[in-house]
N, C-alpha and C positions, 0 to 999 in steps of 0.2 A: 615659509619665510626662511631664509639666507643665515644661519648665524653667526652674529657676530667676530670679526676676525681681527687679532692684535695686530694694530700695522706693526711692520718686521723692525726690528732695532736699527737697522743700517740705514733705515730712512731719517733716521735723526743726527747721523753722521753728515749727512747733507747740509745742515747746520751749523758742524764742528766750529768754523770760522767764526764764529759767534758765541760760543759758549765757553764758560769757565769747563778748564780741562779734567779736571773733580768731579767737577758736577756732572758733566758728560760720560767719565768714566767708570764712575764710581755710585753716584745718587743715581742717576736714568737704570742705569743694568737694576738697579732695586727696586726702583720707581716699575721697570715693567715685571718685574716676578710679581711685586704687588697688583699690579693690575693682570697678570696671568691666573692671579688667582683668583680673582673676583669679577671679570668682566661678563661672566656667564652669568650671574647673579644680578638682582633687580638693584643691587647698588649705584648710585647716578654720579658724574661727576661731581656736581655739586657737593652730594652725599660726603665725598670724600675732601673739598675744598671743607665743610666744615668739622670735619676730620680733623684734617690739617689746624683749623685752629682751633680746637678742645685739648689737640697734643701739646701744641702750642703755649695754652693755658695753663696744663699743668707742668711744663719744664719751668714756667713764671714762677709757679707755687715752689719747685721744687728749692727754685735758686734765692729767691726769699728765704725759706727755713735753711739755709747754707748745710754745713757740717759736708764731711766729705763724701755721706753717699747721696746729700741730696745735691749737690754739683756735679757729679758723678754720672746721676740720674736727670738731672735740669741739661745738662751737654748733649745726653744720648736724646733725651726726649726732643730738642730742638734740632739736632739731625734729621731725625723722624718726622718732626712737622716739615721741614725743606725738603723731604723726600717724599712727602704725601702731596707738597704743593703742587710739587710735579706730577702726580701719579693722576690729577683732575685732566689733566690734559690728553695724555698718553691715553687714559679710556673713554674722553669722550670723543676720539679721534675711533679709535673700536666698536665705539657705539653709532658713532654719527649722533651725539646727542651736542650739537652745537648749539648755545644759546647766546644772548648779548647781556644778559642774565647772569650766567655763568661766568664771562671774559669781565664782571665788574665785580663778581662777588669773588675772584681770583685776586685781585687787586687790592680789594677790600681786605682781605684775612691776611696778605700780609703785612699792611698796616697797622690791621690789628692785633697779632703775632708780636710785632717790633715795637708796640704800646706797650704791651702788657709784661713782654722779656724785659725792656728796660726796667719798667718799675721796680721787679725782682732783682734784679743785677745790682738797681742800685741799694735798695734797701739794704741786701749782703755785703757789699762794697761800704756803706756807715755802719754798720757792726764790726766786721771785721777790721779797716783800717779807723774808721771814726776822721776822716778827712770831709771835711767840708769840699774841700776841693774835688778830688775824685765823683764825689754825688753830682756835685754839681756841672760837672765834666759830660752827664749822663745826656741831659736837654741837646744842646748844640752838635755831642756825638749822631742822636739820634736825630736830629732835622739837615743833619749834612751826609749822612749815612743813607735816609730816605731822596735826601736829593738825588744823591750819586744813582742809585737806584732804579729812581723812575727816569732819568734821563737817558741812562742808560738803555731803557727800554723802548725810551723812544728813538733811538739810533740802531737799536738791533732791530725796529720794529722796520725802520727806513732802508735797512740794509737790506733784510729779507723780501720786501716789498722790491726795492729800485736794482737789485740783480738777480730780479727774472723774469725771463724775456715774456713769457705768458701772463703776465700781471696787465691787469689790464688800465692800468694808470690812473685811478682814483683813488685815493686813502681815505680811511674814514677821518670825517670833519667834528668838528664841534657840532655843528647844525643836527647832524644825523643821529647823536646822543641824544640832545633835545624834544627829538622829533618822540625816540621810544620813549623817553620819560613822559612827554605830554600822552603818548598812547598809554604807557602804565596806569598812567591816573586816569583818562576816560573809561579806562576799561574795569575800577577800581580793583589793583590788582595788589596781593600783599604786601603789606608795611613792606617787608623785608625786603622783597623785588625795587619797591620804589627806591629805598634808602640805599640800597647797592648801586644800582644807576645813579645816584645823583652824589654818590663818594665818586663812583666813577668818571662823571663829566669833572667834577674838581679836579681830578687828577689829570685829565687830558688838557684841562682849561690851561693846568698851571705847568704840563710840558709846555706847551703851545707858546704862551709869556713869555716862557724864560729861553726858548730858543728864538723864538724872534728877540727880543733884546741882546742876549749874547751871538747868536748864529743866525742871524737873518737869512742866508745864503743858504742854511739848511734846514730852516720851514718848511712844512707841508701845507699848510693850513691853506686852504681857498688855491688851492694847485691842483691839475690836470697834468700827466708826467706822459711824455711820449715815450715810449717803449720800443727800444727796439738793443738788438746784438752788440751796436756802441754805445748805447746810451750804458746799459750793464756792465761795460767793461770798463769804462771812462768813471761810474761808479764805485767798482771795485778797486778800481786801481789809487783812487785819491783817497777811501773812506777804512779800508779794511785796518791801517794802521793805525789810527785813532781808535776803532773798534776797539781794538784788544786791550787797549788802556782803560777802556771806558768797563770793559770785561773785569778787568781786573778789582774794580771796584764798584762791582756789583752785586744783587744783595747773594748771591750762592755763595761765594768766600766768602762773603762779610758771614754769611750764619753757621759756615760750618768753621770757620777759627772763633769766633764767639763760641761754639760750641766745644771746640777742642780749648780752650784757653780755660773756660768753664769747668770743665773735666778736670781741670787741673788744679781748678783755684786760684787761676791768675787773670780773673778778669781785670784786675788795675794795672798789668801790660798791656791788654788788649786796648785798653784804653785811650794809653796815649798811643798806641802803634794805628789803632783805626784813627785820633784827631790828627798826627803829624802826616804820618806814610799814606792816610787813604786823602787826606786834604793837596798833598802836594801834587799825586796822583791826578787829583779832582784838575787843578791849575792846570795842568799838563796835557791833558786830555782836552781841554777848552781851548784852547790857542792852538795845537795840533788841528782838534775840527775846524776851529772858524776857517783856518786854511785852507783844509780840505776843502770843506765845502763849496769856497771861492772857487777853487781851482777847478771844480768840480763845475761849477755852475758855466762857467768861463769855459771849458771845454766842449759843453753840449751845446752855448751858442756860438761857438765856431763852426761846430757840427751841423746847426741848424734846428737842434733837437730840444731849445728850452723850454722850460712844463708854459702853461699856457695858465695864467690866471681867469679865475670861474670870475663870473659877476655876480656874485652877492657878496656884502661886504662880511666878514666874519664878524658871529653873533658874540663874540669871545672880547 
């Protein structure tokens, strides 16, 4: 048997257009020395998604007891967990160990990451200022920070899918969640398996919602996309601008300035700099797409090229 081989770094440059420039420069180049050095080992991706949140857990503990080296230590450790979240992917891409399993319990740990950091943030943030206000600042940070987030994922997920030309024009649906969760449980497969899947259909359910209500024009859901050389370019050309916005406020910056702001002791700038600067951000990005999107949709039936709606009506 063949062993295992690290796909080369420059294949993820192929997605620069899509990535925060940090995180691409600076997390991935670590993310693979990490994975260079353990891909030969029976270590699994998964292994390291839960990695990721035990690191995670204790930068929480760290930033809860405050004092200077446990912020010090609570910043570096949440680095580390955003560097390890990446490093589940980078080896199972080495391994070939792709699961649907795995692409929920990825999902999963950073929500649960971004639970457990806040509560610590904020308990440190009522001792040290003793502001009602700041704690309470923490809820709405973190359900508009989580939005930003997973929308964003769902637009780099559309990007990377609708500009290229060898895609073969189906996305995955709500339906096709479903279907594994009903297999999880025929087969009675572990707690843990089922409850990852079915955080993960939540999250797919609640992209899905929220861009048909705001972006109808840039739903997937219950589509068939015709693929071809214009259809990708006619894509790229209306969506890549909005991309970078939506980039911009997604969760890699969000965790590594939490994590530098942290370092420092000034999580109550971060504060209002993530509710004013990442919300206005948020606006701007929404009105940008919805455009796009039109323009976009409006382009490929000039072309002749618009996706073809499935017949069943979405389970969503």
């Amino acid at each position: 048997m063949n062993a295992p081989r690290l796909p080369p770094f420059a294949s993820v440059l192929k997605s620069r257009e899509v990535e925060d420039p940090i995180n691409l420069w600076f997390n991935r180049p670590l993310a693979y020395a990490f994975v260079a050095l353990v891909y030969r080992t029976p270590l699994t991706p998964n292994q390291v998604t839960v990695l990721s949140i035990v690191v995670g857990v204790i930068s929480a503990a760290c930033f809860w007891q405050g004092g200077e080296s446990g912020m010090l230590w609570g910043g570096i450790l949440l680095w580390a967990s955003a560097i390890l979240d990446g490093a589940d992917g980078i080896l199972a891409r080495a391994k070939q160990q792709f699961s649907a399993l795995g692409r929920a319990l990825d999902g999963s740990a950073d929500l649960l990451v971004a639970l457990v950091v806040g509560v610590g943030a904020g308990h440190h943030l009522w001792v040290k200022h003793d502001s009602v206000l700041l704690v309470a600042l923490i809820l709405p940070i973190a359900v508009t920070t989580s939005a930003h987030a997973h929308i964003y994922d769902y637009y780099k997920e559309s990007y990377l899918l609708r500009t290229r030309p060898d895609w073969n024009g189906v996305p995955e649906r709500i339906a096709d969640v479903q279907q594994r969760i009903a297999a999880l449980q025929a087969s009675r497969a572990p707690w843990i398996h089922r409850t990852a899947m079915r955080m993960y259909l939540d999250l797919i359910v609640g992209q899905t919602r929220f861009v048909a209500l705001l972006d109808p024009a840039g739903s997937r859901e219950n589509l068939t996309f015709r693929v071809s050389a214009q259809s990708t370019a006619e894509y790229r050309k209306y969506n890549l601008g909005p991309l970078r916005v939506w980039t911009a406020i997604s969760l890699a910056p969000h965790s590594y300035l939490f994590a530098i702001f942290g370092m420092f002791d000034r999580l109550d700038v971060y504060v209002w700099l993530r509710l004013i600067g990442g919300n206005l951000l948020f606006v701007l990005a929404i009105f940008w797409q919805r455009r796009a999107s039109t323009q976009t949709r409006a382009a490929l039936d000039r072309a002749g090229l618009a996706p073809v709606p499935v017949s069943a009506p979405s389970p969503a």
